[in-house]
N, C-alpha and C positions, 0 to 999 in steps of 0.2 A: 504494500500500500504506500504509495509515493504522497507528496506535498501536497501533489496538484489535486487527486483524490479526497485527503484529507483538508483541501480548501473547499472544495465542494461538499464536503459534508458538511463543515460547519455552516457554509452559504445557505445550502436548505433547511439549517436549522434557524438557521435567522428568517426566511424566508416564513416559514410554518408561522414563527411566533409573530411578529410582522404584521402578516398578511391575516390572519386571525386579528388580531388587534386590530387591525383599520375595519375589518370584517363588523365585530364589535361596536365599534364606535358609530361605523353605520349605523347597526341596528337598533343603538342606542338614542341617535336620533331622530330615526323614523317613529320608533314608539316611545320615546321618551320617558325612558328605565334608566336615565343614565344612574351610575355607572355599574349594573348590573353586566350587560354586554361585554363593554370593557374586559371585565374581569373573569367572564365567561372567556372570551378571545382567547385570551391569557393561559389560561389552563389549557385548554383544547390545542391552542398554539403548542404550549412545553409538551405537553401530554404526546399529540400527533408526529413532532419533530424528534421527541425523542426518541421514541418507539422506531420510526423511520431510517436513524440516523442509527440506532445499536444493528438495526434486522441489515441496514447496507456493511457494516463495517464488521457483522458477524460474516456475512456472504465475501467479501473481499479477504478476509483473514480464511473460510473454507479453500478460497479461490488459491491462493498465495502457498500454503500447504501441499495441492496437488500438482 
């Protein structure tokens, strides 16, 4: 697993949490729950990028072994 790998993982970890958040604040303004959304975003953001970001870098460390 090279740098350039390991920058793109963290990229779509930023990316998840991010893009949930604006996600979030949308929704937060359309129904006006601020900051309920927000902090929904938030979770689902860490939640979703983490998950994503352990399942790629377990597959890349399988890959690297054979």
């Amino acid at each position: 697993m090279g740098g350039r790998d390991l920058l793109g993982l963290g990229g779509m970890l930023v990316a998840c949490v991010v893009g949930f958040t604006v996600l979030g604040l949308v929704v937060d303004d359309l129904a006006g729950s601020s900051p309920i959304g927000a902090v929904a975003g938030v979770g689902i953001g860490i939640g979703l990028g983490a998950t994503v970001f352990v399942l790629r870098a377990l597959s890349a460390l399988r890959d690297q072994d054979e």
